[in-house]
Structures are given as C-alpha cells and as structure tokens.
N, C-alpha and C positions, 0 to 999 in steps of 0.2 A: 144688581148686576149679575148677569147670569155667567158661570164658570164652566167650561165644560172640560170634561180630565180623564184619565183612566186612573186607576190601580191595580196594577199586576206585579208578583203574582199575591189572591187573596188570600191565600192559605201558606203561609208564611213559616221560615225558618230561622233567617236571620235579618231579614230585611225585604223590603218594598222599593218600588219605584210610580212614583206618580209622573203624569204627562198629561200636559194641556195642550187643547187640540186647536190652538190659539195662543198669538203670540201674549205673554201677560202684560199690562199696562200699570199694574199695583199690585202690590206686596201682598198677600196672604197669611191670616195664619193655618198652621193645620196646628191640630190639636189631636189627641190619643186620650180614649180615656178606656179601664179597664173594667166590663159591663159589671164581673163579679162583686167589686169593691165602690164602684159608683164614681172613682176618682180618675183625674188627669195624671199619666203617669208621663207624657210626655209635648213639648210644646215648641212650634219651629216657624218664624218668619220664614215665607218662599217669594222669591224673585224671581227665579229661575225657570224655562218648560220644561223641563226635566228635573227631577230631584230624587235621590234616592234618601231613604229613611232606615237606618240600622235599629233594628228593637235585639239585636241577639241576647240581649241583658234582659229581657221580660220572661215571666213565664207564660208557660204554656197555659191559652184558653183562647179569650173572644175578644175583642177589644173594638170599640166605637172611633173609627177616622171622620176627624169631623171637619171640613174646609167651608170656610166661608158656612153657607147653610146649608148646604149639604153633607148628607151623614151617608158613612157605608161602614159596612164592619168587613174584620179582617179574624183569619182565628192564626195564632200563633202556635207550632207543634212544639 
C-alpha cells in the first residue's frame, strides 16, 4: 500500500506534524527510533490526516520516523 505524507517541520524543537495527501482508509503506525542508541523511543497508532507528534521530552540529536515502510529522519535541537 503506497502512503504518501509530509513531515514538517524536520528539524525539530518540540514537536512534528505529519499530513497525508490522502484521505486514510487504515490505521498506521509511526514509530521513532533514536539512530545514536539504535532504540524505539517512541510509538503511535494514526487515523487521522493530520496528526501532530510532541518529542519536547527527547534529546537533542537524529532520530529515524518510520510509517508504514517508509523511513525519514528528523534531527531534534
């Protein structure tokens, strides 16, 4: 199933917003994982076209956004 979405903005503060450029038909996960440590620091069914995501509680560095099978990274200041 092909997904198509944004993430803005990548460079991140306290938080993300993702958008699907299409209505969703099924539930998603997104998944965060933190590249320095190798681990999932965070994990979120999505239903919604819009969804925003709060990381204010991560440190700062790189992190892997992974939906469906698509991966992007995001870096948190």
């Amino acid at each position: 199933m092909d997904i198509s979405f944004n993430i803005h903005p990548t460079i991140v503060k306290t938080g993300f917003t993702i958008e699907f450029y299409s209505k969703l038909v099924h539930t998603f996960t997104l998944e965060i994982y933190d590249v320095e440590l190798g681990e999932r620091v965070y994990s979120s069914k999505i239903n919604t076209n819009k969804h925003y995501v709060d990381i204010s509680y991560l440190k700062s560095g790189t992190y892997t956004v992974k939906l469906g099978n698509i991966i992007c990274k995001i870096i948190k200041q």
